[in-house]
C-alpha positions as CSV (number, residue, x, y, z in Angstrom):
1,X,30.6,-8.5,-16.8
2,X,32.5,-8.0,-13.8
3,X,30.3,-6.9,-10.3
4,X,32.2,-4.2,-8.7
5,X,30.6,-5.6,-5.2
6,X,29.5,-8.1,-3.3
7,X,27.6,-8.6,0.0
8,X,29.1,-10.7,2.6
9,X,28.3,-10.4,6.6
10,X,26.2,-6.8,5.9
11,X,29.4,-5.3,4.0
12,X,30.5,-5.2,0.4
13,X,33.8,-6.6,-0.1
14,X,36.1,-5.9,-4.0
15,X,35.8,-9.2,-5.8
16,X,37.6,-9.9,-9.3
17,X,35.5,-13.3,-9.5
18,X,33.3,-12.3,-13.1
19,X,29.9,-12.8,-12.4
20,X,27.7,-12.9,-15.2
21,X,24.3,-11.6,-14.5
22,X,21.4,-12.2,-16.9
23,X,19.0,-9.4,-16.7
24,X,16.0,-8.0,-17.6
25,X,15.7,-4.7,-19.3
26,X,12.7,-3.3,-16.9
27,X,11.8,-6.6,-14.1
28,X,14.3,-6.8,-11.2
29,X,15.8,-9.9,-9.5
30,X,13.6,-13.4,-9.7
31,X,10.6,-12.2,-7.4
32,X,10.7,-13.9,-4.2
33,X,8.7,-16.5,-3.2
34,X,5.2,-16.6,-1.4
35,X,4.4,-12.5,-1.3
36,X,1.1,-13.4,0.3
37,X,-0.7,-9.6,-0.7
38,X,-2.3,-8.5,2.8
39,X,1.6,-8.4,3.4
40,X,2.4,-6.6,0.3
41,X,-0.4,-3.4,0.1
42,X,0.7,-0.7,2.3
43,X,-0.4,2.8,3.1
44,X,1.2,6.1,4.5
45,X,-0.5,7.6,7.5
46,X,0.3,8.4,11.2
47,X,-0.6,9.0,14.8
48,X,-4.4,10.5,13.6
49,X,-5.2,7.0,12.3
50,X,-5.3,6.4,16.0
51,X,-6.7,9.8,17.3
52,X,-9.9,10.3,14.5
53,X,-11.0,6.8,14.5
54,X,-10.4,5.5,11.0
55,X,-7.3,3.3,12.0
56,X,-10.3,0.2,11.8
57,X,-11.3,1.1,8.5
58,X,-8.1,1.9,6.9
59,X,-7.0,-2.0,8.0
60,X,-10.2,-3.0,5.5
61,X,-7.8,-2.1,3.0
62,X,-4.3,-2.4,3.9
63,X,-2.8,-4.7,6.4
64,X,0.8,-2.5,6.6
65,X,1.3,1.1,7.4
66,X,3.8,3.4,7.1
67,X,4.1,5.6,9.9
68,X,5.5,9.4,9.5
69,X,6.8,9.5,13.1
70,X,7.3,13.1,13.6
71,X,10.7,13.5,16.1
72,X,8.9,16.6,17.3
73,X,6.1,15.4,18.5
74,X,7.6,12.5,20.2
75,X,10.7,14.3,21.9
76,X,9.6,18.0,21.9
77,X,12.1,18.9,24.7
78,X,15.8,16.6,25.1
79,X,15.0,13.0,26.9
80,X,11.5,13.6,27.5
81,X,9.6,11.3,25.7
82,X,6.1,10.9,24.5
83,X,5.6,7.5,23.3
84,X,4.1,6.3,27.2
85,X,0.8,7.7,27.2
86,X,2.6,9.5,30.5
87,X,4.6,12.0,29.8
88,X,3.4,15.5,29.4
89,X,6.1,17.7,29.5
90,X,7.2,20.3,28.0
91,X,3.1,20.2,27.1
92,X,0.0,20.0,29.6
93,X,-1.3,16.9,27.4
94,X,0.2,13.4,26.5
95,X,-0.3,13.6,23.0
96,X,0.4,11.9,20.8
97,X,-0.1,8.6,23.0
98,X,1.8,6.2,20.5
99,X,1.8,3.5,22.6
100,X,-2.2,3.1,22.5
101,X,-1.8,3.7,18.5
102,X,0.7,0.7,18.2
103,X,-2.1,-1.3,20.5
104,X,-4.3,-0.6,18.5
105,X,-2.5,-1.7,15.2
106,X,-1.6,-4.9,17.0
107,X,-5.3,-5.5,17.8
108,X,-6.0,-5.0,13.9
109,X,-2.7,-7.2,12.6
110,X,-1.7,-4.1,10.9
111,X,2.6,-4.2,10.7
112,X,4.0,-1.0,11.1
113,X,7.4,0.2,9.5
114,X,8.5,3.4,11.9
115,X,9.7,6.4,9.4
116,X,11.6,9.0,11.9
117,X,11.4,12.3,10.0
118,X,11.5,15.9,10.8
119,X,13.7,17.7,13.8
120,X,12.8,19.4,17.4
121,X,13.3,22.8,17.5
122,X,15.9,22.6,20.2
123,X,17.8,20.2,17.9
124,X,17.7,22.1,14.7
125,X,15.7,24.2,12.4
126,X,17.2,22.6,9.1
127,X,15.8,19.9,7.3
128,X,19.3,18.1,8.7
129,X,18.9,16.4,11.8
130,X,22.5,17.2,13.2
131,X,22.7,18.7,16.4
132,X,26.0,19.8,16.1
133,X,28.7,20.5,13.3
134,X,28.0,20.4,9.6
135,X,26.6,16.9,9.4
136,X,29.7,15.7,7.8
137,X,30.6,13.4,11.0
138,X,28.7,10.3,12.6
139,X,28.9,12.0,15.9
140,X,27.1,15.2,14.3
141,X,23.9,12.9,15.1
142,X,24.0,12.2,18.4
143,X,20.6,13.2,19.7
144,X,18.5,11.8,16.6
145,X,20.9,8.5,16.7
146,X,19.7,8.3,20.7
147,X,15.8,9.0,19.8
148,X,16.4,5.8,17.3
149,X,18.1,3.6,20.1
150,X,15.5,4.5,22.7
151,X,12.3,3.8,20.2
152,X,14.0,0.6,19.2
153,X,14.4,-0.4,22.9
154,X,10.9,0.5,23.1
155,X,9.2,-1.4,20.3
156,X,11.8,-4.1,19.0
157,X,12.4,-7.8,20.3
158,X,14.9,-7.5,23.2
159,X,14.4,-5.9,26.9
160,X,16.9,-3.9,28.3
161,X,17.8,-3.2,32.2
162,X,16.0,0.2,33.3
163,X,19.1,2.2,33.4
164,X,19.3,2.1,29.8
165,X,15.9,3.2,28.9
166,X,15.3,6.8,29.3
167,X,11.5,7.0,28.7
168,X,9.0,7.0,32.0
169,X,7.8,4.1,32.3
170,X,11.1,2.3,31.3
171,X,9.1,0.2,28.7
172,X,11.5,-2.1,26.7
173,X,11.0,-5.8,23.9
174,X,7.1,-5.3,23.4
175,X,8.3,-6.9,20.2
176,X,5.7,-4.8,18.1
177,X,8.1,-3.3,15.3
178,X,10.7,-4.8,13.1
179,X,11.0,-2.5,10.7
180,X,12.9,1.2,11.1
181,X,13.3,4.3,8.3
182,X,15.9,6.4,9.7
183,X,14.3,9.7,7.0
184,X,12.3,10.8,4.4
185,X,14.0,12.1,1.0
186,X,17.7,12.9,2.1
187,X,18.3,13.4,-1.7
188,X,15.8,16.4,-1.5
189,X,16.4,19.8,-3.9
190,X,13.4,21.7,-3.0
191,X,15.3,22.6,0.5
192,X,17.8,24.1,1.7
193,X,21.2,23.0,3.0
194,X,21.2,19.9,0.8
195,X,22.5,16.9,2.6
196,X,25.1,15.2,0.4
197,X,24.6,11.7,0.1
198,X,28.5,11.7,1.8
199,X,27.4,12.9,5.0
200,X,24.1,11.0,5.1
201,X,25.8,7.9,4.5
202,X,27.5,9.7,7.7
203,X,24.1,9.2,9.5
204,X,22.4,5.8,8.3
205,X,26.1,3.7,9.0
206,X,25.5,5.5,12.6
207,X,21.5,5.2,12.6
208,X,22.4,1.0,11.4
209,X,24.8,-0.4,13.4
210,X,26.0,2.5,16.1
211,X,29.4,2.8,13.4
212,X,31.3,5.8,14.1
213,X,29.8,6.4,17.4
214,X,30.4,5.0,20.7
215,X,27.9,4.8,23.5
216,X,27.8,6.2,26.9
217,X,25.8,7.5,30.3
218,X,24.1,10.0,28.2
219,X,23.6,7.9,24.9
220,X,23.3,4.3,26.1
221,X,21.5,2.8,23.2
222,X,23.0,3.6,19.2
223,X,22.5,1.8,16.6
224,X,19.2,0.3,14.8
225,X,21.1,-3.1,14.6
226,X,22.8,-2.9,17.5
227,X,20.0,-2.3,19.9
228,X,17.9,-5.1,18.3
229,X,19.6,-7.5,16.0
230,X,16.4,-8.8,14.9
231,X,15.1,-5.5,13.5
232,X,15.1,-4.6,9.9
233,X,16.8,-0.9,9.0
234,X,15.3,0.7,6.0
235,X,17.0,3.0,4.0
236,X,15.4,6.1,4.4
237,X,13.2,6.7,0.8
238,X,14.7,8.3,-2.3
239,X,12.7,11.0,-3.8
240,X,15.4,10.6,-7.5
241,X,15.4,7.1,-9.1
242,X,18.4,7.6,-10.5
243,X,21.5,5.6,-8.6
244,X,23.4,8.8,-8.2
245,X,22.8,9.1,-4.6
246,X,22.6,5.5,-3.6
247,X,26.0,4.9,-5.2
248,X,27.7,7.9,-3.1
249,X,26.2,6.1,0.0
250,X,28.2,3.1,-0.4
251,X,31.3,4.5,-1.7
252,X,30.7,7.0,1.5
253,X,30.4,3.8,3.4
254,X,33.8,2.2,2.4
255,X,33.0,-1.5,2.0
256,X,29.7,-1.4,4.5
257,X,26.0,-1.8,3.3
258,X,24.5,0.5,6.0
259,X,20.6,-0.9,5.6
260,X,18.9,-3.6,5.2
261,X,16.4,-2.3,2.4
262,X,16.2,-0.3,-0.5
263,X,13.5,2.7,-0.6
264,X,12.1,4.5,-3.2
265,X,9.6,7.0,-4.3
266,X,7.7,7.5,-7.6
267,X,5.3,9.8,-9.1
268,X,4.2,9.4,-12.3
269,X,4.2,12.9,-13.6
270,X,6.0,14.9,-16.0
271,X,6.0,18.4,-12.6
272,X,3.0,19.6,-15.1
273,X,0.1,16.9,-15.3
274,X,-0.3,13.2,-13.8
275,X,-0.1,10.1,-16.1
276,X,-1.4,6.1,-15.7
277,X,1.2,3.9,-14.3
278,X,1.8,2.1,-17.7
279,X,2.8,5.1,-19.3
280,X,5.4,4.6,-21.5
281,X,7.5,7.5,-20.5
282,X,6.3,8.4,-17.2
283,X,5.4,4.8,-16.3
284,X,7.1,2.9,-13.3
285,X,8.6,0.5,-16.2
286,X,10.6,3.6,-17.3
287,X,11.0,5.2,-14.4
288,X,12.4,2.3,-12.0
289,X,14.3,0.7,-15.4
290,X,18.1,2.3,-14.3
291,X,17.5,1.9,-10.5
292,X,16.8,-1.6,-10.9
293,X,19.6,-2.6,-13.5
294,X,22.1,-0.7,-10.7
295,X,20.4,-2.7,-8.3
296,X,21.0,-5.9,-9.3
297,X,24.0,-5.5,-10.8
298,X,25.4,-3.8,-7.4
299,X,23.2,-4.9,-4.9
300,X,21.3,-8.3,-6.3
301,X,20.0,-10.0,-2.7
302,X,18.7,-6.4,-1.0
303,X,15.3,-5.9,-1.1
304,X,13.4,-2.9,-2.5
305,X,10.4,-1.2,-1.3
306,X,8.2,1.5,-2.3
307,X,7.0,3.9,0.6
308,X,5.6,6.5,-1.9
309,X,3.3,6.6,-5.0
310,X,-0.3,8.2,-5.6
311,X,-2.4,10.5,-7.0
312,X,-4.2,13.6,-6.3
313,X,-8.1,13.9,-6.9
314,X,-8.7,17.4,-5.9
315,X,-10.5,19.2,-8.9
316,X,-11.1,23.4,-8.1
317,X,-14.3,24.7,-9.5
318,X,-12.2,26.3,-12.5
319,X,-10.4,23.0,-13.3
320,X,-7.4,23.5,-11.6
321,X,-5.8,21.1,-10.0
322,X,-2.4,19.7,-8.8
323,X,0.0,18.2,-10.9
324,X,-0.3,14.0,-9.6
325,X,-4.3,14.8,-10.4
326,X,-6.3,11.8,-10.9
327,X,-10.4,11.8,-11.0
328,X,-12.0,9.9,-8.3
329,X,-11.9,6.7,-10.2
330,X,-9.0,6.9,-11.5
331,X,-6.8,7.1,-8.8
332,X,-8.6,4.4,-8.0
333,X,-7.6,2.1,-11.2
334,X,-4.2,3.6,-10.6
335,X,-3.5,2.5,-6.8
336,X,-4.6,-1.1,-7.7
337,X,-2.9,-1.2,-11.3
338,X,0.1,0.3,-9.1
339,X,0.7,-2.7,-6.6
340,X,-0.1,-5.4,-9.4
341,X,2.9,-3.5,-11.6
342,X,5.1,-3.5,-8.5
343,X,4.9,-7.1,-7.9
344,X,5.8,-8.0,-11.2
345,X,9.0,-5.0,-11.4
346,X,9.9,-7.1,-8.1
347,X,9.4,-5.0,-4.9
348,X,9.0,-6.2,-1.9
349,X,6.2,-4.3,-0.6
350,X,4.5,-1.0,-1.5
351,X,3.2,1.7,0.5
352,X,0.4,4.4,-1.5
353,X,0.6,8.0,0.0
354,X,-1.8,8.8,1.7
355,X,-4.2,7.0,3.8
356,X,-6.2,10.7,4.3
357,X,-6.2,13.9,2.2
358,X,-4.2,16.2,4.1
359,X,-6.4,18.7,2.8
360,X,-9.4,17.7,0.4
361,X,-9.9,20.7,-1.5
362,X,-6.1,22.1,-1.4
363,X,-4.2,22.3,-5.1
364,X,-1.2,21.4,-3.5
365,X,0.7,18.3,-4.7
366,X,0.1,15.1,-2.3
367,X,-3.2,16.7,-0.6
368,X,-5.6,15.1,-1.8
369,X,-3.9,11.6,-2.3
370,X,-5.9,9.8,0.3
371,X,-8.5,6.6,0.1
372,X,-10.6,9.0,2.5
373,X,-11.1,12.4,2.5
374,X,-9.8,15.1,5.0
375,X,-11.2,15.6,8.6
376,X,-13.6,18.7,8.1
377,X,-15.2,15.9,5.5
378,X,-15.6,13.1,8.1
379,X,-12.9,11.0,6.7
380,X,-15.8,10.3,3.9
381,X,-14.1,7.0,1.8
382,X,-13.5,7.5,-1.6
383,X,-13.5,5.4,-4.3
384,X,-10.5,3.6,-4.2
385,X,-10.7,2.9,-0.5
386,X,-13.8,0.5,-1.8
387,X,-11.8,-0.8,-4.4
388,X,-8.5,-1.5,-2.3
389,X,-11.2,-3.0,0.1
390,X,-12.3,-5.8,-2.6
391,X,-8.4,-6.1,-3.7
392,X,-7.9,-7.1,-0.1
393,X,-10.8,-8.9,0.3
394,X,-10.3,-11.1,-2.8
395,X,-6.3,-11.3,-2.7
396,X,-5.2,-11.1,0.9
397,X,-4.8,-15.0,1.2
398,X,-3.3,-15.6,-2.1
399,X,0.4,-14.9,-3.3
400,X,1.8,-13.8,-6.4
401,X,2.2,-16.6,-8.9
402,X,3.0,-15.3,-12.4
403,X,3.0,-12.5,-14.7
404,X,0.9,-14.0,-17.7
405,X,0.7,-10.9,-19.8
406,X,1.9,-7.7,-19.8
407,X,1.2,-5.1,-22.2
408,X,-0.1,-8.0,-24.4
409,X,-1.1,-6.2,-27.7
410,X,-4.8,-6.4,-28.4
411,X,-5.8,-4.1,-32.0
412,X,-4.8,-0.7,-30.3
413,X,-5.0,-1.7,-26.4
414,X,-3.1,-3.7,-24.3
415,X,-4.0,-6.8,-21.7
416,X,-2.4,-6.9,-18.1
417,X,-2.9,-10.3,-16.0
418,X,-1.2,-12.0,-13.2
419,X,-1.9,-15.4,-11.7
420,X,-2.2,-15.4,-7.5
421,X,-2.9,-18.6,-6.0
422,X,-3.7,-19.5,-2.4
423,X,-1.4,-22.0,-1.2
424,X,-3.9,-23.9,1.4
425,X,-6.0,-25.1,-1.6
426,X,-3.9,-24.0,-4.8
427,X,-7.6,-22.3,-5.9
428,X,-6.2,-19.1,-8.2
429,X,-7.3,-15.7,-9.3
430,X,-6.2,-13.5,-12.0
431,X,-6.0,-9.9,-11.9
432,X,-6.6,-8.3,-15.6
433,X,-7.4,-5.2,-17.2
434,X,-6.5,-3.5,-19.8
435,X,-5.3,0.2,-21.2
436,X,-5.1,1.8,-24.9
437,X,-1.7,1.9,-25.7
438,X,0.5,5.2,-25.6
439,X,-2.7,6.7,-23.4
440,X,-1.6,9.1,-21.1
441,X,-4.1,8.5,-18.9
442,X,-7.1,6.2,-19.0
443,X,-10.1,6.9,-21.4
444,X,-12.7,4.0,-21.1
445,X,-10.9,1.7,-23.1
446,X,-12.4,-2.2,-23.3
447,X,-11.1,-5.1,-24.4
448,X,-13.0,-8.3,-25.4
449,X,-10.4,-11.3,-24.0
450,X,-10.1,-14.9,-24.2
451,X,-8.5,-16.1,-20.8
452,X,-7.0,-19.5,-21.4
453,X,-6.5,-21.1,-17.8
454,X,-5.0,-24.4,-18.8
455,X,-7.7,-26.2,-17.4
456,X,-11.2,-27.1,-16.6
457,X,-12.5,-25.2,-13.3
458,X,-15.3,-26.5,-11.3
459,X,-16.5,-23.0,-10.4
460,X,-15.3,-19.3,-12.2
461,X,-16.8,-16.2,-11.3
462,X,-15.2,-12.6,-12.0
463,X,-15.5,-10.0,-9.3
464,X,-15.7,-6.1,-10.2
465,X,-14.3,-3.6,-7.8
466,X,-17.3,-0.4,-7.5
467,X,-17.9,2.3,-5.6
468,X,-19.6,2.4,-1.9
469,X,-19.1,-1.4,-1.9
470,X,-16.2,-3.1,-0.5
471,X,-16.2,-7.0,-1.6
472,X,-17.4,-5.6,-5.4
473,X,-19.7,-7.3,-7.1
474,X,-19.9,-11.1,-7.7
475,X,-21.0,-12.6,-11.4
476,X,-20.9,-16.3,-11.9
477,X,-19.5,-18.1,-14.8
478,X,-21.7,-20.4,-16.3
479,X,-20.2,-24.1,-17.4
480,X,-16.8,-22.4,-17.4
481,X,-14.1,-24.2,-19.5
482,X,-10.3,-23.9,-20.2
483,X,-11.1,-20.8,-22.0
484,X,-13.2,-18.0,-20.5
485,X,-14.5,-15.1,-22.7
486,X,-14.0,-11.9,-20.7
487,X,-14.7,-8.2,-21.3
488,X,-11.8,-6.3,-19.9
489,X,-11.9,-2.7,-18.9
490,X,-9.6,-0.1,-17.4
491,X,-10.9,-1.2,-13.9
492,X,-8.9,-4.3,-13.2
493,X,-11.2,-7.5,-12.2
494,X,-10.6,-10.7,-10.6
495,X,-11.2,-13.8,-11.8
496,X,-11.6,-16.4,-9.5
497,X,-11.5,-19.9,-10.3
498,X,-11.0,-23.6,-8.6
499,X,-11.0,-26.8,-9.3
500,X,-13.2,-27.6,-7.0
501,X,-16.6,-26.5,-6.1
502,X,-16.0,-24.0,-2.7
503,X,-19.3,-21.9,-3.3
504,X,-18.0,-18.3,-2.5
505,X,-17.1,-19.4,1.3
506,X,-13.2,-18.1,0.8
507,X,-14.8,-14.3,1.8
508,X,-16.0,-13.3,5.5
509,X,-18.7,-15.2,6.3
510,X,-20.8,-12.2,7.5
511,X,-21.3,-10.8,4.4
512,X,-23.6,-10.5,1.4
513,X,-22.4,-12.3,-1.6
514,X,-25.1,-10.8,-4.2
515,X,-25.0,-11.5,-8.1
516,X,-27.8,-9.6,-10.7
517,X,-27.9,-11.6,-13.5
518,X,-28.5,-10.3,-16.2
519,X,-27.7,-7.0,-15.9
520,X,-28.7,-4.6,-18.3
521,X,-31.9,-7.0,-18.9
522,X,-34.9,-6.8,-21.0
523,X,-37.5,-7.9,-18.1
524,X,-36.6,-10.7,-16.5
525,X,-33.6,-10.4,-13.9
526,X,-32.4,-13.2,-11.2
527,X,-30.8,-12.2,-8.1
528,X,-28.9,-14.6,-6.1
529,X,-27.8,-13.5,-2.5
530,X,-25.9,-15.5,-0.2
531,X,-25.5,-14.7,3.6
532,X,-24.4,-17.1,6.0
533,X,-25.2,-15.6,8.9
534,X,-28.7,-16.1,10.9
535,X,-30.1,-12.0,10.4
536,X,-33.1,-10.9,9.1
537,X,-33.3,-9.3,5.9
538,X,-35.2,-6.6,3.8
539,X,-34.6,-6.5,-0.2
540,X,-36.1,-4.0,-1.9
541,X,-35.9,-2.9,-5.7
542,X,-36.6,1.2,-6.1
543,X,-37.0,3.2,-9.1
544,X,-34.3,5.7,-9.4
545,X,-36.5,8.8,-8.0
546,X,-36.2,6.4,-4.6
547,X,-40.1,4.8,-4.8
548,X,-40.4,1.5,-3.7
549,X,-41.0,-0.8,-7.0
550,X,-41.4,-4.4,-5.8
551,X,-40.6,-5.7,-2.1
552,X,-38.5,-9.1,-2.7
553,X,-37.8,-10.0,1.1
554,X,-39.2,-8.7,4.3
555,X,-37.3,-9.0,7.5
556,X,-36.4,-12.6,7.2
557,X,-33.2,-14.6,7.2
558,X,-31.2,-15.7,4.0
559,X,-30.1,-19.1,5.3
560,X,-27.3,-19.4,2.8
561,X,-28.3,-19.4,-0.5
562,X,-31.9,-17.7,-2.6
563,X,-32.9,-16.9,-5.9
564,X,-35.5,-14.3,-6.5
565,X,-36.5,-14.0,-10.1
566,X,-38.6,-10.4,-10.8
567,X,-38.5,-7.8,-13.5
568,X,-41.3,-8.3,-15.8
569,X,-43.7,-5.3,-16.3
570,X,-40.3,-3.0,-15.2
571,X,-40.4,-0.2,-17.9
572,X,-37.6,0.7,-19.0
573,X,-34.9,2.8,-17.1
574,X,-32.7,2.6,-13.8
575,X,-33.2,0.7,-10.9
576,X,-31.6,-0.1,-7.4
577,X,-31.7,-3.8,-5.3
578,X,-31.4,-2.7,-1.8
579,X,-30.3,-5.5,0.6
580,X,-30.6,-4.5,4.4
581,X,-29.6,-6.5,7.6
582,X,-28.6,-5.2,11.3
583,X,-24.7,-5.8,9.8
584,X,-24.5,-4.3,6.4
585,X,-26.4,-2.4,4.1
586,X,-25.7,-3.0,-0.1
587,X,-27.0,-1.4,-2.9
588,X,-26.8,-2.9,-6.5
589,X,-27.4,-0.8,-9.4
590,X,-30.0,-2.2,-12.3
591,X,-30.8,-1.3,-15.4
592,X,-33.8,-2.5,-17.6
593,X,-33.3,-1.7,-21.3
């Protein structure tokens, strides 16, 4: 097999070397090394994050974000710009006061890839950002390719002398951002004028490097690359996955590889009705399979991200709904299912669409995509913002291992696990679940498993993702040995093991660690809670009309580690263990058979 390119110095030079490439029919290139996963999940949100308070919480669950960075907002009239918490004109206001927003995700350690979208009104009203000519010319771009040279300035590594910077307060190298999108979807078909791949190659060589464009008194600063040479240009995300478009870019480019990463989007839906990311057809596996044997054949050492994937959970009172429609839980299994799949296809990092419901109760594609719920709900969290939570809280120190099975055949399902380990103290954790096989979506499926982990742990526990909980709930392994008898479900859960005893001390310390054991029970139930910190606490088992049952603690600390053993006399039914303290508030459910 003879590759057509290679990379050399950020261009792609004619080579008649063969270079044989051994590939896999779906994974990508060998997946790089230490992906620690608070540096993998990401999310898609913007400048509200900041403004309606939920910035704090939505860093619970992802530790990157994606921000649409509307040009309109930021440069409403030419070279006045809003990003210094200053400015006002051409408004009364300093909206959208960026600057505090990227304070405040620097406070967080939430990393921010910018994604420049969408035009000023004095600049155009197509979905092209030219200000002048057809778009076919680099220099077509001027005043978007001067918005990305001033923001850069702004937020990347390296000051620049006042006369350069056009903003206000002349603000250059806070050395906040490193990563830059230069659009959204330039392959779109749902708009009109298209924008041939041709003349955004036009564009993104400009928006890279400054190529094709020279600078001057009124554009000082061009080029992504040029600006900052630290910074990081990302293609601006594909909406296709075929490598139509990305192949006119470089032969548009003539010998030049104008970014720095590859960006895609996926949806897994047929444009009538949503399916689970494994699905065969409409799965990623399918979907990505072309991109990624283009990719490595064409372009084997540039990295690929994912900026867009979800699902809708917006259900009208006479079952309608949009076309990416998920229920509640799962969207839930989806979004988590989602990254694992991702990290063994090869991304790099992944970003799910949205962080909020643009509109909670709209049938609108992508409106109700969010871990919270719109505004006029108070940002409520749904579901999988608890379950991304535990994700995080479990996997943000550990890096992807292995892929240990994939699509494993059990009877009529199939068994997913991957192997993360944490490399301060090599302790691992292993992701599984499981699906029915040619589902389109999931339908309770379970599957009993025998985990084989090639030795003998000290300590195992498994930990279940759940709703209105955010590190999941805990259940111990007793006398755990190199095979571990698990009971799988569509809800992907962690299993956590080490060889040495560590307690569950790997978590924040300020939180419950609570285990009901066993659970459904015929009388006699032991709860273990462990809090390390010194607050009083109230635990409480009611009935499930709310009345108080049996009082198991009353205000009083923890101090680490009880055992409270009740249940006899409980007739038979539903119950919930109520754990209060000043700093949380948990809820198990309990059910006496």
């Amino acid at each position: 097999m003879k590759n057509k390119y290679q990379i050399k110095d950020g261009t792609i030079k004619n080579t008649f070397a063969a270079i044989f490439i051994v590939l896999s029919f779906f994974q990508a290139k060998a997946q790089p090394e230490q992906i620690l996963m608070s540096d993998f999940m990401g999310a898609n949100t913007n400048v509200a994050a900041y403004d309606n308070g939920f910035l704090s919480d939505l860093s619970v669950t992802v530790k990157w974000i994606r921000e649409y960075h509307n040009w309109n907002h930021y440069e409403a009239a030419n070279d006045y710009y809003k990003w210094d918490n200053i400015t006002r004109y051409p408004h009364t206001h300093t909206w959208p006061n960026h600057n505090k927003f990227m304070d405040a995700c620097q406070n967080l350690g939430v990393q921010v890839l910018i994604d420049v979208l969408e035009n000023p009104s004095w600049v155009s009203s197509t979905p092209i950002p030219n200000n002048t000519g057809d778009g076919s010319n680099a220099t077509d771009y001027m005043e978007r390719l001067d918005f990305l040279g001033q923001l850069v300035a702004r937020y990347g590594s390296k000051k620049f002398d006042n006369s350069l910077l056009k903003t206000t307060d002349k603000v250059s190298g806070l050395n906040y951002i490193k990563y830059y999108e230069d659009e959204n979807e330039p392959d779109y078909w749902w708009k009109t004028p298209k924008w041939p791949a041709q003349n955004y190659a036009k564009y993104c060589n400009a928006a890279h490097s400054g190529y094709g464009v020279e600078t001057s008194d009124e554009y000082p600063l061009l080029g992504i690359k040029s600006v900052d040479p630290d910074a990081k240009h990302v293609l601006a995300g594909l909406a296709g996955r075929d490598s139509t478009y990305f192949h006119e870019i470089l032969e548009a480019s003539e010998g030049r590889v104008p970014f720095d990463v590859l960006n895609v989007h996926m949806y897994c839906t047929d444009h009538s009705k949503a399916f689970s990311p494994e699905n065969e057809i409409y799965g990623y596996e399918k979907g990505f399979s072309d991109f990624f044997k283009w990719r490595n054949r064409v372009l084997p050492d540039v990295p690929v991200w994912i900026t867009e994937f979800g699902w809708d959970t917006y259900l009208s009172p006479d079952n309608k709904h949009s076309y990416t429609y998920a229920p509640f839980e799962q969207q839930a299994n989806y979004l988590m299912r989602s990254f694992f799949i991702f990290l063994k296809m090869g991304f790099e990092k992944a970003f799910m669409f949205m962080a909020t419901d643009g509109n909670s109760s709209n049938l609108t594609q992508y409106s109700s995509s969010g871990l919270f719920k719109d505004r006029s709900s108070g940002y409520e969290k749904k579901p999988s913002w608890y379950y991304l939570a535990t994700m995080q809280n479990v996997l943000g120190d550990f890096v992807y291992s292995r892929t240990i099975a994939y699509a494993e055949k059990v009877g009529e399902n199939e068994v997913y696990c991957l192997e993360f380990v944490n490399p301060e103290n090599n302790n691992k954790v292993y992701a599984l679940w499981t699906r029915k096989t040619y589902s389109q979506t999931d339908n309770g499926a379970t599957t009993s498993y025998q985990m084989n982990i090639e030795f003998i742990p000290k300590e195992a526990y498994s930990v279940f993702p759940g709703n209105f909980d955010k590190q999941g709930e805990w259940i111990n392994i007793e006398n755990p040995g190199t095979i571990i008898d698990l009971n799988l479900t569509e809800t992907p859960q962690f299993l956590v093991v080490s060889e040495k005893e560590t307690g569950f001390d790997r978590v924040e310390s300020d939180k419950f660690l609570v285990n009901v054991f066993p659970n459904p029970s015929s009388g006699k139930v032991k709860l273990s809670v462990i809090d390390h910190t010194e607050s009083n606490v109230n635990i409480a088992v009611y009935s499930s009309t709310g009345q108080l049952v049996q009082s198991l603690l009353e205000n009083a600390p923890i101090e680490g580690e009880r055992q409270f053993l009740f249940g006899e006399g409980f007739l038979p039914g539903i119950y919930f263990i109520q754990l209060k303290s000043e700093q949380q508030n948990i809820t198990r459910k309990l059910i006496i058979q």
